[in-house]
N, C-alpha and C positions, 0 to 999 in steps of 0.2 A: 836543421837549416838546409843541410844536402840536401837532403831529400823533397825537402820543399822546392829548391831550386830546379830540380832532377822532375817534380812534376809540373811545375810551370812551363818548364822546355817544352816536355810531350805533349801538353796541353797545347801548348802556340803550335808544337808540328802539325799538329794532327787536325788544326782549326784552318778552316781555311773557307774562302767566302764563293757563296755558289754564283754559276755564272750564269748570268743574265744574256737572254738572247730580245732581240727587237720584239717580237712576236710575248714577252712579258708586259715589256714596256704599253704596247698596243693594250695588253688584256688590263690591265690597270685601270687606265685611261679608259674605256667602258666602262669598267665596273664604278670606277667613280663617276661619270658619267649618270650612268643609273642609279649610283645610290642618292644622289643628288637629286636628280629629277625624281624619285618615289616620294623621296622625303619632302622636296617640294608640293607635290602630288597632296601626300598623307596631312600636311597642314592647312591643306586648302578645303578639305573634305572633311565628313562627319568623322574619319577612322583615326583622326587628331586624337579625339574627344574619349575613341575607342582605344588609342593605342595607349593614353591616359589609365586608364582601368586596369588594361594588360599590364601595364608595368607596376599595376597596384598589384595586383594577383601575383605578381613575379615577384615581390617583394615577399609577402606571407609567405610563399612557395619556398624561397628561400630560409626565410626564419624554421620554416619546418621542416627542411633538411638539415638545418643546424641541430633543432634539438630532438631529431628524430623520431617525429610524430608520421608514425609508420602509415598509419590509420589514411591521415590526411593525403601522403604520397601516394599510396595505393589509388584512390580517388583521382589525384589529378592525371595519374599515368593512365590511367581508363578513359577519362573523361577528354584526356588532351586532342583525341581523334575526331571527337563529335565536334568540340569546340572549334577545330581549326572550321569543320563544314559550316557551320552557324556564324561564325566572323565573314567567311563568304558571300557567305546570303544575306547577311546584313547591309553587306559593302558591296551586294552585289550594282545597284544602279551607279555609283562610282566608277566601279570596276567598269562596268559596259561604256561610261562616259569617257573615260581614261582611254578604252580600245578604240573610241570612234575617234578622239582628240589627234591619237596616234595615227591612225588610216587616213585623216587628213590632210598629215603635213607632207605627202607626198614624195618622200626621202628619195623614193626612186628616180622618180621625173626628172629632176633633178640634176642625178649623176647619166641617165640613158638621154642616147642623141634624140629620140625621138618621142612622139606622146599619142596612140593613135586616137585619143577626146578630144584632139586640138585640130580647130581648124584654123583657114587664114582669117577669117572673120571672129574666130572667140568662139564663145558660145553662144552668140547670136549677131544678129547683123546690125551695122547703125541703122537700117530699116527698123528693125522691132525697136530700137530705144527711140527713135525719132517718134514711131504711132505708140507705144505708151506713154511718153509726155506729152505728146497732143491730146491720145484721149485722160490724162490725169488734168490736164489746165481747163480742160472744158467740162468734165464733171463738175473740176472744181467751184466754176464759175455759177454753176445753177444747184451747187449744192446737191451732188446726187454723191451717194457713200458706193466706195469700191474699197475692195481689198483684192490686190493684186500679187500672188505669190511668185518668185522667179525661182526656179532650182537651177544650185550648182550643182555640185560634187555629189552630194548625197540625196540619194532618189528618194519620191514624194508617193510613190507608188502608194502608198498604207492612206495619205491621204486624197488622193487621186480618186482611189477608190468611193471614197464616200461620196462623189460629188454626180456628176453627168457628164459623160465624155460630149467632148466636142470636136476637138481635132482638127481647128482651124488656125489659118494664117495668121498671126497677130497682124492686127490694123484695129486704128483706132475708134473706125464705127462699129464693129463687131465688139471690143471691149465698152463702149456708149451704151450698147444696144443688150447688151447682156446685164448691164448695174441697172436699165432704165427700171424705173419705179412702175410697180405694180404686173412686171413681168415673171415668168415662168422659173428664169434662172438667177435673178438681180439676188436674191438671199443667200451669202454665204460666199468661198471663194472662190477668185478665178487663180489655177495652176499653169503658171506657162516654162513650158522646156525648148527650150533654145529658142525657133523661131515660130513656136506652136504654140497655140491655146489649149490643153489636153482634156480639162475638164474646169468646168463650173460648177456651182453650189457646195463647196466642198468645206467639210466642216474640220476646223483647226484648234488645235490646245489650247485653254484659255492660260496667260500668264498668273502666277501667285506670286509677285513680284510687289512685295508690300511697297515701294518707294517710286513705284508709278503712280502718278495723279489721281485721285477718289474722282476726278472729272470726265477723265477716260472711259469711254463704251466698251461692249463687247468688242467690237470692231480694232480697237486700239489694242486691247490686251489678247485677242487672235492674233494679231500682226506681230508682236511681240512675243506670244505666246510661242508659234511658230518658227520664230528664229533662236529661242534657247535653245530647245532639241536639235534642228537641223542648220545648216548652213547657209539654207537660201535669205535672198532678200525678198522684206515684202513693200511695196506701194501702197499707201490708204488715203485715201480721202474721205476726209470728217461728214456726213451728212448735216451736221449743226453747224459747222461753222465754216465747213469749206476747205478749212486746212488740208495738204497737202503733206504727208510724213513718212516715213522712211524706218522699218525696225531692223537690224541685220546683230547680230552676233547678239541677242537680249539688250540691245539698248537701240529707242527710239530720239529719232532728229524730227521735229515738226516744222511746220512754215518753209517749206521747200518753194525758190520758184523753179520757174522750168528747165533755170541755168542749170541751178542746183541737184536738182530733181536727175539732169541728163550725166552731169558729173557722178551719180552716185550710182548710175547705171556703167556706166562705163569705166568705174573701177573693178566690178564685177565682170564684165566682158572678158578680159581673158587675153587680153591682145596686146601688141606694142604699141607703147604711151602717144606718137608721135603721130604714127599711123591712127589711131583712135581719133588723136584730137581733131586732125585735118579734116576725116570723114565724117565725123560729127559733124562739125559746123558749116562744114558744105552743105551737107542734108539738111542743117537748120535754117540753113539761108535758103534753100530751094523750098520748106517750105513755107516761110515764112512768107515768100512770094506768089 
């Protein structure tokens, strides 16, 4: 019983608890953090389904270190190198969606005083939302089909390409004059960056978005299509019925009017709310006159 006693002593001397500096505390908080958001990530995505499997294979894996199925081990210890590349490549379009989701959220901007993509006007001026909702209400009116793409953050360049540069002022007879029927450029879409038209006829993903309408045209599921992959917003007007609609982050708003139509431009603009609202409706009033 001494001696029992005699090692419990030494045991408590010698026990003693490590010290924590701030800079632990910080790494913690990350790391959960992250594991949080992967595993968020990982339920949202095919590698759910994937990571399902793997923990079936870890299971076996383990049964056969138990009863030391050498054969089996040898295998997985070879093979575990390849497998990790093949889970990659699997998961690779995730994986790429994941890096863009990231490069989105602009963490920097944020914390830094300044932004040099920002101007006082946004990314475009109430000028260009004023003439794309004049020329969206007048297509609308005679039923003439436009698809209208606006880029933010993430460049159009890959679709840009496809189409025909143009490299004009947005105004709303130029946008008229390019959807008009039986014209040069009217098939396909118009790309505008900030307060520029950069190309027409430029051809867009089509949506596979089974829970979109079987009513929907080409025209509907490019606009939609379009805004899964990238960030921009796009403008359509229905050739069949005139509608007026709106696709941005893979979900489409239809029956827009012009109020609505100017609202949804100018959530996108980029600028202070107040400031926005004022010069919006100045410029609506002026042209409305």
């Amino acid at each position: 019983m001494e001696q029992l006693n005699r090692w419990i002593a030494t045991y408590f001397v010698n026990l003693h608890m490590p010290t924590i500096h701030w800079t632990d505390v910080v790494e913690i908080i990350i790391l959960t953090f992250l594991a949080y958001h992967i595993l968020v990530w990982v339920k949202n995505t095919r590698a759910w389904a994937l990571l399902k499997g793997v923990a079936v294979i870890a299971v076996f894996i383990l049964i056969a270190a138990v009863f030391r199925m050498n054969t089996i081990l040898w295998i997985v210890t070879n093979v575990f190198s390849i497998a990790a590349i093949a889970i990659v490549v699997m998961l690779q379009p995730e994986l790429r969606k994941a890096m863009e989701e990231l490069g989105q959220k602009n963490l920097f901007s944020s914390i830094l005083p300044f932004d040099s993509s920002r101007s006082e006007e946004g990314r475009f001026s109430d000028r260009t939302i004023n003439e794309i909702v004049k020329a969206s209400v007048e297509m609308s009116k005679v039923k003439t089909g436009a698809l209208i793409v606006i880029e933010q953050e993430q460049p159009l360049g890959e679709y840009e390409r496809t189409g025909i540069a143009v490299d004009g002022i947005v105004s709303s007879q130029l946008l008229i004059n390019i959807f008009e029927h039986n014209t040069p450029l009217h098939d396909g879409a118009v790309i505008v960056r900030g307060n520029r038209i950069v190309s027409a006829t430029c051809y867009l993903p089509l949506s596979d978005n089974m829970t979109l309408s079987k009513e929907l045209g080409t025209r509907h599921r490019a606009g939609v299509g379009i805004s899964e992959v990238t960030d921009s917003l796009t403008v359509i007007v229905s050739e069949e019925t005139g509608k007026i609609s709106v696709a941005h982050n893979g979900q489409l708003e239809s029956g827009l009017d012009a109020d609505r139509l100017r609202e949804r431009l100018a959530d996108i603009q980029n600028k202070p709310v107040e400031e926005s609202k004022r010069k919006l409706w100045k410029g609506r009033s002026r042209n409305e006159k």
